[in-house]
C-alpha positions in Angstrom: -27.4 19.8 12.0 -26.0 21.0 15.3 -24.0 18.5 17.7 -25.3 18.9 20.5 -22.6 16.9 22.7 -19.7 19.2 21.2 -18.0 15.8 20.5 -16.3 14.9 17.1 -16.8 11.7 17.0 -13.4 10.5 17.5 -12.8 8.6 20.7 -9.5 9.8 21.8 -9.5 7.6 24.8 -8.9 8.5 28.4 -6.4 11.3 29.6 -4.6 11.0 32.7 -4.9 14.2 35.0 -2.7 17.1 33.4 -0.2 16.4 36.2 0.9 13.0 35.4 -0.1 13.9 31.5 2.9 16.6 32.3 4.8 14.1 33.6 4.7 11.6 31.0 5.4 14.2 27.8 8.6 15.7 29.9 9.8 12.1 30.3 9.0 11.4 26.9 11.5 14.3 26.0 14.4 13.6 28.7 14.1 9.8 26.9 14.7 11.0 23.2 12.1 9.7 22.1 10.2 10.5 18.3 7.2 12.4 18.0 6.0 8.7 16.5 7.1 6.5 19.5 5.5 8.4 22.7 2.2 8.4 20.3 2.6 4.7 20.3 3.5 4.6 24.1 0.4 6.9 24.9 -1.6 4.6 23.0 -0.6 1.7 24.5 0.6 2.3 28.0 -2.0 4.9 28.8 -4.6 4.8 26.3 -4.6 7.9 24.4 -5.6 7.8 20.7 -4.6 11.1 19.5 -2.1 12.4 16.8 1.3 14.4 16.3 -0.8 17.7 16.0 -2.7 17.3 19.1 0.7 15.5 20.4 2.6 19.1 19.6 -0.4 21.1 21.3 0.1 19.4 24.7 3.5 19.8 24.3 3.6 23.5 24.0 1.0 23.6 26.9 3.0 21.7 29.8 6.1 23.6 28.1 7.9 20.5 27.0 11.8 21.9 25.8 12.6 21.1 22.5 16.0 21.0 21.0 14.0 23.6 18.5 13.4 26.3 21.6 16.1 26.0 22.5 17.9 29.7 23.9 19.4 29.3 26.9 23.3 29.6 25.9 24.8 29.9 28.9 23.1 26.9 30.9 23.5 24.7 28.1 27.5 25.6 28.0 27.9 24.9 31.8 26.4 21.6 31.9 28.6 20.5 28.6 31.5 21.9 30.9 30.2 19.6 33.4 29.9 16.6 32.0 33.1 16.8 30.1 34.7 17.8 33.3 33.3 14.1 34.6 34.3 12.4 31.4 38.4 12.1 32.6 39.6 10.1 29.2 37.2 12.4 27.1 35.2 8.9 25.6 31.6 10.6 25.4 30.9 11.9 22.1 28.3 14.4 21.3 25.3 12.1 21.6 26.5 10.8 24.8 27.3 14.2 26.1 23.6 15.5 24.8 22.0 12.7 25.9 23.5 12.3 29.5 22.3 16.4 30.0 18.8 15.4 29.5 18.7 12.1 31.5 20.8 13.8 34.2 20.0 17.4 34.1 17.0 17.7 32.1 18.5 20.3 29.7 17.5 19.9 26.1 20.5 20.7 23.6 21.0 20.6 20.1 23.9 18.1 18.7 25.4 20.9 16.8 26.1 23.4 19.7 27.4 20.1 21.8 30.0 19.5 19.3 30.9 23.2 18.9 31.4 23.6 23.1 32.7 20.8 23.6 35.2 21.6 20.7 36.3 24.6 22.7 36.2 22.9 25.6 38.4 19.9 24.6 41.0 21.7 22.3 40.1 19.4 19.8 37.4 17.4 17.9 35.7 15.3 20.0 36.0 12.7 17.3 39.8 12.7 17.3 39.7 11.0 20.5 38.0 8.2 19.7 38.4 7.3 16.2 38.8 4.0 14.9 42.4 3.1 15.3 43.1 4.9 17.7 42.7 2.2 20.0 43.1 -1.3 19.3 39.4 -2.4 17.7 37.8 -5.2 19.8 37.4 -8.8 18.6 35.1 -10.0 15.4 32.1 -11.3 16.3 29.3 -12.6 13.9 25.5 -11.2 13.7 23.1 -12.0 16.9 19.3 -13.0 16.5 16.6 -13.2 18.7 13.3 -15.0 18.5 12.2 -12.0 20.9 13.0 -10.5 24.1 13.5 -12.4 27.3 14.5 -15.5 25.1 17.6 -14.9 26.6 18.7 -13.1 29.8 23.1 -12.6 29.5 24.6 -12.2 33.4 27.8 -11.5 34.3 29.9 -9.8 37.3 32.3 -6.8 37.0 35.1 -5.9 39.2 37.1 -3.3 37.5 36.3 -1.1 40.5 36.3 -4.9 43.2 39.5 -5.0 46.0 41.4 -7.0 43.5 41.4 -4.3 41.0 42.1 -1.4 43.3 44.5 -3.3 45.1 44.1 -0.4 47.5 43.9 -3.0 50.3 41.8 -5.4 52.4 37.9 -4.7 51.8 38.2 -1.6 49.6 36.6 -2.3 46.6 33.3 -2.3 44.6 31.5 -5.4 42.8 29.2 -4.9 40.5 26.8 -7.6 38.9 24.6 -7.0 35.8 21.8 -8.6 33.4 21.0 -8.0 29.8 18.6 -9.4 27.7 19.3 -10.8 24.5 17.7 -8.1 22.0 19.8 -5.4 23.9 18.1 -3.7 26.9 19.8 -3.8 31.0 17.4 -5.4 33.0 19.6 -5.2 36.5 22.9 -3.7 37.3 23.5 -3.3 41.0 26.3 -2.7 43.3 27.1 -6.0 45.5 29.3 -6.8 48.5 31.0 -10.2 46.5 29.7 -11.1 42.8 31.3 -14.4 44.1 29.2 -15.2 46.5 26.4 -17.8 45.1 23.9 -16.6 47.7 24.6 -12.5 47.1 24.1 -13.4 43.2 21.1 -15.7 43.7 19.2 -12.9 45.8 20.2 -10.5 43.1 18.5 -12.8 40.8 15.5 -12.9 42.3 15.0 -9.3 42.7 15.3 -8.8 39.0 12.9 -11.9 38.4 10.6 -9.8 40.9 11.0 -6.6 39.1 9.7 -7.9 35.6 7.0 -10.2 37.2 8.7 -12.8 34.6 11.9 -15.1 33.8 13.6 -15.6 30.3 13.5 -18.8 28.1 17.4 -19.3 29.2 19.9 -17.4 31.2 23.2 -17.5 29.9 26.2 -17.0 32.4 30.1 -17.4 33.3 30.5 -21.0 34.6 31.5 -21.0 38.2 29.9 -22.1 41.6 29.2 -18.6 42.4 26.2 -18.9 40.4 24.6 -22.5 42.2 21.6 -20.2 43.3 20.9 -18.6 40.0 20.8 -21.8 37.9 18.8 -23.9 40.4 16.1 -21.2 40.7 16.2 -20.4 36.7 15.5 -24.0 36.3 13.1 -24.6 38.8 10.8 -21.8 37.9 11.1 -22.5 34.3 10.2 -26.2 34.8 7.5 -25.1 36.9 5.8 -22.5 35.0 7.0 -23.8 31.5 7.0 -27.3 31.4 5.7 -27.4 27.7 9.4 -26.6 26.6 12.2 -28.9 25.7 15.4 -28.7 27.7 17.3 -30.4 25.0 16.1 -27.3 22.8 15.9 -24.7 25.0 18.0 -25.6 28.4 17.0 -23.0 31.0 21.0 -22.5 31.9 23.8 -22.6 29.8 27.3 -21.5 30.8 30.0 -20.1 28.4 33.6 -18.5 28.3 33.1 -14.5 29.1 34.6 -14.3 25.4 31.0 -15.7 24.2 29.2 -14.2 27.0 29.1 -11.0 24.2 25.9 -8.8 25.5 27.0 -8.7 28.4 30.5 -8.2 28.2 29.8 -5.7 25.9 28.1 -3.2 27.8 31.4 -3.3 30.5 32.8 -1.5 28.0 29.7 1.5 27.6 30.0 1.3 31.5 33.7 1.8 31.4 33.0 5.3 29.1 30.5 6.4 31.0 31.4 5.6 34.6 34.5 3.2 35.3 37.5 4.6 33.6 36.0 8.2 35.4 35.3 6.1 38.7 38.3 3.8 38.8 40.5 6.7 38.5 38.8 8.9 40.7 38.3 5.8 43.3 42.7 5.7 43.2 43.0 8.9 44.1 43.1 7.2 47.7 46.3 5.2 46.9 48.2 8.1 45.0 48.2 6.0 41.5 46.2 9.5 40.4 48.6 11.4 41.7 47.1 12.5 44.6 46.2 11.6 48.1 43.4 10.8 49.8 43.7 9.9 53.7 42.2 6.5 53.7 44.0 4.3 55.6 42.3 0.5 54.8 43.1 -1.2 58.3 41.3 1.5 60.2 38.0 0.1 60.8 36.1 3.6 60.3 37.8 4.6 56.7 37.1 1.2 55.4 33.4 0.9 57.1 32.6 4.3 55.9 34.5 3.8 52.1 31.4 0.5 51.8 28.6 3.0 53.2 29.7 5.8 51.5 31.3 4.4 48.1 28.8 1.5 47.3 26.0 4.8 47.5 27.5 6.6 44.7 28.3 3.6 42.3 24.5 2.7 42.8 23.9 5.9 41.7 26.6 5.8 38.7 25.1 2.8 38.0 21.4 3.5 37.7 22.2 6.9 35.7 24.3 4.5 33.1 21.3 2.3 32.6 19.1 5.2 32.3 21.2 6.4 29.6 22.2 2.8 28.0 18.4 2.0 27.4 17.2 5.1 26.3 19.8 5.7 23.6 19.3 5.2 20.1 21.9 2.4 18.9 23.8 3.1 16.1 21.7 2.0 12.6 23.7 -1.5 11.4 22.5 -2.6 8.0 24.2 -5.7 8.8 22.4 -6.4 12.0 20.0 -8.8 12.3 18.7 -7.1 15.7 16.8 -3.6 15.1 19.7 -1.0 15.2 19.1 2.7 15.3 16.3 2.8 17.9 16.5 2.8 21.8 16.7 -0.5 23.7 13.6 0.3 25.9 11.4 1.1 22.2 12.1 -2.3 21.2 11.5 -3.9 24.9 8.6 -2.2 25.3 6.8 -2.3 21.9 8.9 -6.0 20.5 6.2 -6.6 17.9 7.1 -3.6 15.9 10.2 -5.0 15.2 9.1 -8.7 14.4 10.0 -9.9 18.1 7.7 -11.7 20.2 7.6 -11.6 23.9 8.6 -14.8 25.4 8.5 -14.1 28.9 7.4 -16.6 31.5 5.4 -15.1 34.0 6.2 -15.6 38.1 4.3 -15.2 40.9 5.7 -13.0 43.7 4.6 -15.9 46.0 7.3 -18.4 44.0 9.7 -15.8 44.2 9.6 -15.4 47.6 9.7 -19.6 48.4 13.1 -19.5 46.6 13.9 -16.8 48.4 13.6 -18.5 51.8 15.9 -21.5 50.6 19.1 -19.2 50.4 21.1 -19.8 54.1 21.8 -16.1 53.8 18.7 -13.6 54.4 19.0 -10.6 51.9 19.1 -8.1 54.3 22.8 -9.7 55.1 23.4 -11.0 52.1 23.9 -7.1 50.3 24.6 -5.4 53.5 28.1 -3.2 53.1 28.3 -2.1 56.8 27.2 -3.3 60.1 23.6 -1.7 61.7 25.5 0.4 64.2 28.1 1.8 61.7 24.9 2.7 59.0 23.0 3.8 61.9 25.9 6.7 63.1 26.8 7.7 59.5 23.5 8.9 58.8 23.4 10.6 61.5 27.0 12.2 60.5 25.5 12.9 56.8 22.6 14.3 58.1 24.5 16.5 60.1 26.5 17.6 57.0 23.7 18.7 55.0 23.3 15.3 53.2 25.3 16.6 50.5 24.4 14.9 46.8 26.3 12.0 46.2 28.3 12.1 43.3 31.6 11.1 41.6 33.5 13.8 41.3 32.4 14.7 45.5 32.9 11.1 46.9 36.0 11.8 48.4 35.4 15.5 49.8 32.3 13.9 52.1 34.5 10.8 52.8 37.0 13.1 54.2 34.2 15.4 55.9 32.6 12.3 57.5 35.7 10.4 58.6 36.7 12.8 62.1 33.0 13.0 62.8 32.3 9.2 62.9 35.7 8.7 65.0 34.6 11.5 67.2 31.1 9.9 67.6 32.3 6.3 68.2 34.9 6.8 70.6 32.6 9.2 72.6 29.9 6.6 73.2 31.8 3.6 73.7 31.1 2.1 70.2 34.3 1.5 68.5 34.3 -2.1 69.6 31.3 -2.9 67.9 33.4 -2.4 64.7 35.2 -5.7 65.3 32.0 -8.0 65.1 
């Protein structure tokens, strides 16, 4: 008998409009993620019930790249060139490199012509550089377990790139302040004026706690009065919104030596191949430790106001492209590990239950978040603001006028040194200069 309605009886669920379908599949790609996986995430993020075949079809339609299709030599060859070029202590192995040129460039590469360019490029194996022994191996730790994510959220500031650490003088440096959950994904990791300052961290708090909607079980951290904010509003909210638990079993706040502190801690160190050992380095240039010279001069009020405006852009940015590639990339399978190993941190986040987690998060109301909010002395508009109004105002301007070039690393100090007359030029002309000593 003839179906009349042309259907086969499957329901395959709704599609999004071929635009954001595109979307969706390219990011699926840029992510890494198994033909298996983005059918679970278009199941249960968009609700499409379809299979790998009809999964493979769409791809070749919206022209998905795929490590398999792949042709184009030469591209592929310059971004390796590229990124290695970045990578100054030559940490990023293969998978990092490929991984990095799809989350940053959108170029799809197989693993074996990585290694093979980056062979030629290097002089060497890219292994040689980083194999065991070669640098001292970091300290034992035992096995860590999870009842399921947001059980625990891990915090912790960095200053590898702060004033103290650059010790290139008074207000020249970058702070950094980060949160991981327990099971493994980065939930936050943001550029700050001080990671000492208990009001800077306890906004920064609450703009992750108003990201995911939700607050962890308990939030582990460094002991120190930087982080008064942080623990009242952890424990208020939980008490609030999760009475029902213990606090002699599970205390909403528990600080600990960084040495225990260990997801967080941790991740300084992908940070540090990825970004900070490049950054750091790059960042001396200005006070010839690189060998090299940049004109900054930290008591002149322009080069340090425009190294905060200018500087704490491009971290953000390093930043936000490290936790794009941190939480996307496959972790190394651990028979030993009680955790899932050898799948991405955002798979297990996202989908916990696959992996025999549960999802204990405790769900917050924007309208509690922004009560808290409102207790802090400092508004949050000052309490992460680099430079003052007038100085952000005038530098835009001056960027503007310079093409707003991209902000990158390896650029930083070529628009620093582009910017710096200009702003002089444009302060001194209309009488602003002494609005720089507020």
């Amino acid at each position: 008998m003839v179906n009349p309605t042309g259907k086969n009886g499957v329901d395959n669920g709704v599609f999004p409009p071929d635009d954001e379908l595109k979307e969706i599949l390219h990011d699926f790609q840029r992510c890494g993620l198994s033909l298996a996986i983005r059918l679970r995430y278009l199941e249960e993020k968009h609700g499409m019930k379809i299979g790998s075949t009809k999964l493979k079809k769409l791809n070749k339609k919206f022209e998905v790249p795929s490590a398999r299709k792949f042709n184009d030599m030469e591209g592929a060859t310059a971004a390796i060139a590229d990124i290695v070029s970045r990578d100054i202590n030559q940490g990023q192995g293969p998978d990092t490199v490929k991984r990095v040129a799809a989350l940053r460039l959108n170029i799809i590469i197989p693993r074996d012509f990585v290694r093979a360019t980056m062979h030629g490029l290097v002089g060497q194996g890219p292994s040689d550089l980083r194999r065991p022994g070669r640098r001292s191996g970091p300290k034992k730790r035992g096995a860590l377990d999870a009842i399921g994510i947001f059980q625990e959220i891990h915090a912790d500031g960095h200053e590898k790139v702060g004033e103290k650490a650059l010790r290139m003088g008074a207000g020249i440096g970058i702070d950094i302040y980060g949160m991981r959950d327990h099971v493994g994904k980065l939930l936050w990791m943001v550029a700050v004026p001080n990671s000492r300052l208990s009001d800077t961290i306890g906004h920064v708090f609450l703009d992750m706690v108003s990201k995911y909607g939700a607050i962890s079980v308990q939030v582990t951290f460094d002991g120190g009065s930087k982080l008064g904010w942080l623990s009242a509003f952890q424990t208020t909210l939980r008490e609030t919104f999760a009475p029902e638990l213990s606090t002699a079993e599970w205390p909403a706040c528990v600080a600990v030596q960084s040495s225990i502190n260990i997801p967080i801690e941790s991740t300084w160190s992908y940070d540090r191949k990825f970004n900070g050992r490049t950054l750091r380095e790059i960042l001396e240039e200005a006070s010839g430790k690189a060998g090299r010279r940049i004109h900054l001069i930290p008591g002149d009020l322009i080069h340090r106001h425009l190294f905060l405006w200018l500087w704490s852009k491009i971290v953000q940015i390093s930043l936000d492209e490290f936790v794009d590639y941190f939480n996307n990339k496959k972790t190394r399978r651990q028979r030993a590990r009680i955790l899932p190993s050898g799948v991405a941190p955002n798979v297990v986040f996202d989908m916990p239950q696959d992996y025999g987690l549960e999802n204990l998060a405790i769900a917050v109301p924007q309208a509690a978040i922004d009560q808290l909010r409102d207790l802090i002395d400092t508004p949050r508009s000052e309490a992460l603001r680099w430079v003052l109004d007038v100085f952000d105002a005038v530098a835009r301007e001056v960027y503007a006028g310079l093409g707003s070039p991209g902000l990158q690393v390896l650029t930083g100090w070529a628009i620093f040194n582009a910017m710096a007359p200009l702003l002089r030029q444009e302060f001194n002309s209309n009488g602003l200069y002494d609005a720089l000593y507020v």
